[in-house]
C-alpha positions as protocol buffer text, in pm:
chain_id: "A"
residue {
  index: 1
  type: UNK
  ca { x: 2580 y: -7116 z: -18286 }
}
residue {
  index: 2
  type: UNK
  ca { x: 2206 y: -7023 z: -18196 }
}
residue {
  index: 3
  type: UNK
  ca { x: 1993 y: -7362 z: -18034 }
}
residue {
  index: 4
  type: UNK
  ca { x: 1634 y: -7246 z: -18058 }
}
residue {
  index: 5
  type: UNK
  ca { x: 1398 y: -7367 z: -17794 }
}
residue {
  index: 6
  type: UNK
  ca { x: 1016 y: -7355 z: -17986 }
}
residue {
  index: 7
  type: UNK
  ca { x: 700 y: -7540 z: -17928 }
}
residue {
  index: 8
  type: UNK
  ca { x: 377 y: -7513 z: -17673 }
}
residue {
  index: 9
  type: UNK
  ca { x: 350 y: -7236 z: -17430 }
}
residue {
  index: 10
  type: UNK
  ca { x: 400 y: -7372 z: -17067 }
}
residue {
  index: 11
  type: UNK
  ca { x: 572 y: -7698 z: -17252 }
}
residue {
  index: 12
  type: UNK
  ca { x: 934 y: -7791 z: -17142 }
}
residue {
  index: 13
  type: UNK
  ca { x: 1177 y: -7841 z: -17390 }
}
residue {
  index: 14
  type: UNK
  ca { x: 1527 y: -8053 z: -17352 }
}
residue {
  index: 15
  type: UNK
  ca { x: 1855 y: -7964 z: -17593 }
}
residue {
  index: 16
  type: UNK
  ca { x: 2116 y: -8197 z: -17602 }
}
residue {
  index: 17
  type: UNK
  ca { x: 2461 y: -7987 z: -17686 }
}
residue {
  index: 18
  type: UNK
  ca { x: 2724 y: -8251 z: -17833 }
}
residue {
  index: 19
  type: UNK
  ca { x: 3063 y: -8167 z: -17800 }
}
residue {
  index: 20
  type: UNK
  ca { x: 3342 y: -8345 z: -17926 }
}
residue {
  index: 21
  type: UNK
  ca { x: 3744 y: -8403 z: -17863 }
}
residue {
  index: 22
  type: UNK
  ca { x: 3920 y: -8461 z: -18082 }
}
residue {
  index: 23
  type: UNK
  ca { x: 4284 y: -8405 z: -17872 }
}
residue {
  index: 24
  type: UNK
  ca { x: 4464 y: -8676 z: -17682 }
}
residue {
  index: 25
  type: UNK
  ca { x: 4352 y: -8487 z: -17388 }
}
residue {
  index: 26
  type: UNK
  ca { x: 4100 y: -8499 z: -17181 }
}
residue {
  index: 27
  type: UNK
  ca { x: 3855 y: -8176 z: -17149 }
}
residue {
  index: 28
  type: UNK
  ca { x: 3642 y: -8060 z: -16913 }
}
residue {
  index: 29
  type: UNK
  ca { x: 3389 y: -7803 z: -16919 }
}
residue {
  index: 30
  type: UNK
  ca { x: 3172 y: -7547 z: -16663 }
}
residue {
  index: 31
  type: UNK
  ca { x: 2844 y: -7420 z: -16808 }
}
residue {
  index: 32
  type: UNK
  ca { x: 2719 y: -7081 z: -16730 }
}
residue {
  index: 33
  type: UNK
  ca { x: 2340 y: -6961 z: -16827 }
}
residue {
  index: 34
  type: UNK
  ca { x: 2389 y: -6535 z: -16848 }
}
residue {
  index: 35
  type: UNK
  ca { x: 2160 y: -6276 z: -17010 }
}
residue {
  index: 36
  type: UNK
  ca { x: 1835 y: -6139 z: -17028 }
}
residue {
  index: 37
  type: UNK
  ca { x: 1617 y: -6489 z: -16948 }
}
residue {
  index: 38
  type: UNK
  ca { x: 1898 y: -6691 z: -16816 }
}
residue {
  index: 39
  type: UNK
  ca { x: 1715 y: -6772 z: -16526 }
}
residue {
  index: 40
  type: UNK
  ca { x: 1459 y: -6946 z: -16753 }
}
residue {
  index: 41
  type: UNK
  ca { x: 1683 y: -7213 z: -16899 }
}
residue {
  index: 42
  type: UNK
  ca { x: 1833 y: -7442 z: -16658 }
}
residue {
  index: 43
  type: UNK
  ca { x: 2058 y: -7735 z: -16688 }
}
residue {
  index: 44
  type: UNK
  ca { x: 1933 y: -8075 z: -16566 }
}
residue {
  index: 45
  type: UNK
  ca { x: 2219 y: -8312 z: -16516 }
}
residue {
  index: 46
  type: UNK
  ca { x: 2479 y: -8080 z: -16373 }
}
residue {
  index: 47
  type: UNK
  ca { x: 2687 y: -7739 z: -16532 }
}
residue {
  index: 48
  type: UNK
  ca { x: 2986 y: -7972 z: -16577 }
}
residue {
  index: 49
  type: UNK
  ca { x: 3084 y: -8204 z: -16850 }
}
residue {
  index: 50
  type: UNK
  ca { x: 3397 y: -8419 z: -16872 }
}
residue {
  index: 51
  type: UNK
  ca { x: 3499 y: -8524 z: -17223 }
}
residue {
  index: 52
  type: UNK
  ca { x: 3745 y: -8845 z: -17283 }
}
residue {
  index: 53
  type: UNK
  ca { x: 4022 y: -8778 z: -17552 }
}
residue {
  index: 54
  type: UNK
  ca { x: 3894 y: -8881 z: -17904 }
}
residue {
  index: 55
  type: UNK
  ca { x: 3591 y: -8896 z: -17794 }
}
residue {
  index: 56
  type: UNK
  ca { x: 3228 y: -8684 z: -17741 }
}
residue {
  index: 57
  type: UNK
  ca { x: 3008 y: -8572 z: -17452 }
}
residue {
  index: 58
  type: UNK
  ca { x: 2681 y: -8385 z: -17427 }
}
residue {
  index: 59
  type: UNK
  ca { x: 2521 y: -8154 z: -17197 }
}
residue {
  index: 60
  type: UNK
  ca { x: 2146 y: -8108 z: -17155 }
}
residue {
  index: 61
  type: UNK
  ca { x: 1964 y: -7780 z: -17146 }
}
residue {
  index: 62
  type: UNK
  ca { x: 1626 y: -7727 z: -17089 }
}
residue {
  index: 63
  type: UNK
  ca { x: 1322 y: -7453 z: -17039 }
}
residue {
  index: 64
  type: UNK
  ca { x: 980 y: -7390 z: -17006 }
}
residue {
  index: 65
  type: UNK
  ca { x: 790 y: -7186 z: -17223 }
}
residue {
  index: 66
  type: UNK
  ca { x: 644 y: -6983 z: -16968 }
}
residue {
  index: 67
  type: UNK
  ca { x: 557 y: -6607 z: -17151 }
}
residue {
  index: 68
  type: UNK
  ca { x: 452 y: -6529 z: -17480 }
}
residue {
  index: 69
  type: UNK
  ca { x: 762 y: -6306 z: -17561 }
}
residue {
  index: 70
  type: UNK
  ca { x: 1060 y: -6487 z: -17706 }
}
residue {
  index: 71
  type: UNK
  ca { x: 1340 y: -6575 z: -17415 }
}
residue {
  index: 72
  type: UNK
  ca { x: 1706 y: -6526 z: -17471 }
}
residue {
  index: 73
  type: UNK
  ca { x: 2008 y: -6640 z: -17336 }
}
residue {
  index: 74
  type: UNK
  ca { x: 2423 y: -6794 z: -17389 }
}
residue {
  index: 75
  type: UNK
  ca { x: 2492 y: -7082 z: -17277 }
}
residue {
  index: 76
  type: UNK
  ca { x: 2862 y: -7024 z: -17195 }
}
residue {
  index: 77
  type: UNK
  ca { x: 3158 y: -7334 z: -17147 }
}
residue {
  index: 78
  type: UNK
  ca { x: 3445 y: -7226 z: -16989 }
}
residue {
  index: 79
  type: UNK
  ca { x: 3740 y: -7527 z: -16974 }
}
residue {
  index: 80
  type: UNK
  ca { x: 3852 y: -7663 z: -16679 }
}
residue {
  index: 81
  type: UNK
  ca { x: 4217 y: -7698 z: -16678 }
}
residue {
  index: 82
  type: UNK
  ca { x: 4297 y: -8098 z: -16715 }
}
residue {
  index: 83
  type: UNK
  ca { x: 4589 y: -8277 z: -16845 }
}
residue {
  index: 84
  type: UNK
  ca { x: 4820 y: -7916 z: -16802 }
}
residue {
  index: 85
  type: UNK
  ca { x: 4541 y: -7845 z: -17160 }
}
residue {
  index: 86
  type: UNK
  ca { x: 4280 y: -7588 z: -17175 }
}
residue {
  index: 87
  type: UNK
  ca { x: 4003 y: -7602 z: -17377 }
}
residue {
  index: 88
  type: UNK
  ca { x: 3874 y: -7344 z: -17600 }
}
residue {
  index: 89
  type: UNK
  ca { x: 3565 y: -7124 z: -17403 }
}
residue {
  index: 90
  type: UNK
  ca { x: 3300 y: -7163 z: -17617 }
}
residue {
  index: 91
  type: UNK
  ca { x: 2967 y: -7012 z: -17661 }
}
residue {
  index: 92
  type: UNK
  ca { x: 2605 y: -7059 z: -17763 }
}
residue {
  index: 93
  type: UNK
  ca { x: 2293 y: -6836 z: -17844 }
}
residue {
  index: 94
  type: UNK
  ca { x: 1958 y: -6983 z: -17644 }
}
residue {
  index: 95
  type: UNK
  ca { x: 1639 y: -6841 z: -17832 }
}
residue {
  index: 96
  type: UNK
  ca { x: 1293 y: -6963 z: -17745 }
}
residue {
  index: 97
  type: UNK
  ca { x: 949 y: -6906 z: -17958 }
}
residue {
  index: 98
  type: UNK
  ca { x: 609 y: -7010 z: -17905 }
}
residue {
  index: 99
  type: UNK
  ca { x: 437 y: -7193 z: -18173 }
}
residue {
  index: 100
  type: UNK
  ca { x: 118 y: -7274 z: -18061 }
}
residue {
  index: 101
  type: UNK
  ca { x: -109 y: -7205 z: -17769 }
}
residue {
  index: 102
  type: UNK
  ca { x: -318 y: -7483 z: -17569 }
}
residue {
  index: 103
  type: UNK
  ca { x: -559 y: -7379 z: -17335 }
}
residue {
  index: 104
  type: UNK
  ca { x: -541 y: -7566 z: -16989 }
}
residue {
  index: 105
  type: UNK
  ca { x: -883 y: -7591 z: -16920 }
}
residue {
  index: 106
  type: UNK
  ca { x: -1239 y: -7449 z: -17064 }
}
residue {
  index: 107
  type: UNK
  ca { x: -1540 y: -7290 z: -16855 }
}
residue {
  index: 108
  type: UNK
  ca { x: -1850 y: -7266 z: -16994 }
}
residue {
  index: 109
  type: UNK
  ca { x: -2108 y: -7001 z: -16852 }
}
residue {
  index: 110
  type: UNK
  ca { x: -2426 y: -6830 z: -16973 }
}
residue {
  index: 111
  type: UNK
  ca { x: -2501 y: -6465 z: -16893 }
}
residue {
  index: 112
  type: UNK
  ca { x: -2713 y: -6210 z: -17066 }
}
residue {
  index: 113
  type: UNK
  ca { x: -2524 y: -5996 z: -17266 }
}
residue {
  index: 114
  type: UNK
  ca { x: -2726 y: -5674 z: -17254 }
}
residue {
  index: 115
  type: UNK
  ca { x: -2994 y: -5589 z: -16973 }
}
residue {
  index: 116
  type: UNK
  ca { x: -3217 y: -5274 z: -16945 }
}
C-alpha cells in the first residue's frame, strides 16, 4: 500500500494509518521510518501502537514538504509479541509531491536594468 503525502511546499502534512484486529488477541506494533527520505517523515504520537482484539487503532505519520523533489520512504510495523500471538510485519510505501508553490514573502525593488 503506497500513502502519498502531496500539497504546499514547506506545508506539513498528517496520515492517519488505521489498522484493524480482527483476532481475539491483542496486537501490538513498532514502527520503523527506512529509506531514502526517512528522516523526513516522522511519527508524532509515538512508533508504537497497541491494538485491542476485535477492534482498530491508528498511527499518525507526518512530514514537511521541505524540497521540490518527491520524498520516499516505508513505513515498516513489526509485531510485538503479546498474548504468546505475533502479528503479521506489515509494510507501507511513503511518497510525497508538491502541488503548488507559495511564496513566503515578496520584495519589491527598482533598479535600472541597463546602464552605459
Amino acid at each position: 500500500n503506497t500513502i502519498e503525502f502531496a500539497g504546499a511546499l514547506h506545508a506539513t502534512i498528517v496520515k492517519q494509518v488505521h489498522l484493524k484486529n480482527p483476532s481475539k488477541y491483542h496486537l501490538a506494533y513498532s514502527a520503523i521510518l527506512v529509506g531514502r527520505d526517512a528522516e523526513d517523515f516522522s511519527l508524532p504520537k509515538g512508533n508504537t501502537v497497541t491494538i485491542p482484539s476485535m477492534r482498530q487503532g491508528f498511527l499518525n505519520v507526518e512530514f514537511t514538504i521541505r524540497f521540490l523533489h518527491p520524498a520516499e520512504a516505508v513505513l515498516l510495523l513489526v509485531s510485538n509479541k503479546v498474548d504468546k500471538i505475533d502479528g503479521s510485519t506489515l509494510a507501507f510505501s511513503l511518497k510525497s509531491e508538491v502541488t503548488s508553490i507559495e511564496p513566503l514573502g515578496m520584495i519589491k525593488c527598482r533598479s535600472p536594468c541597463y546602464e552605459l
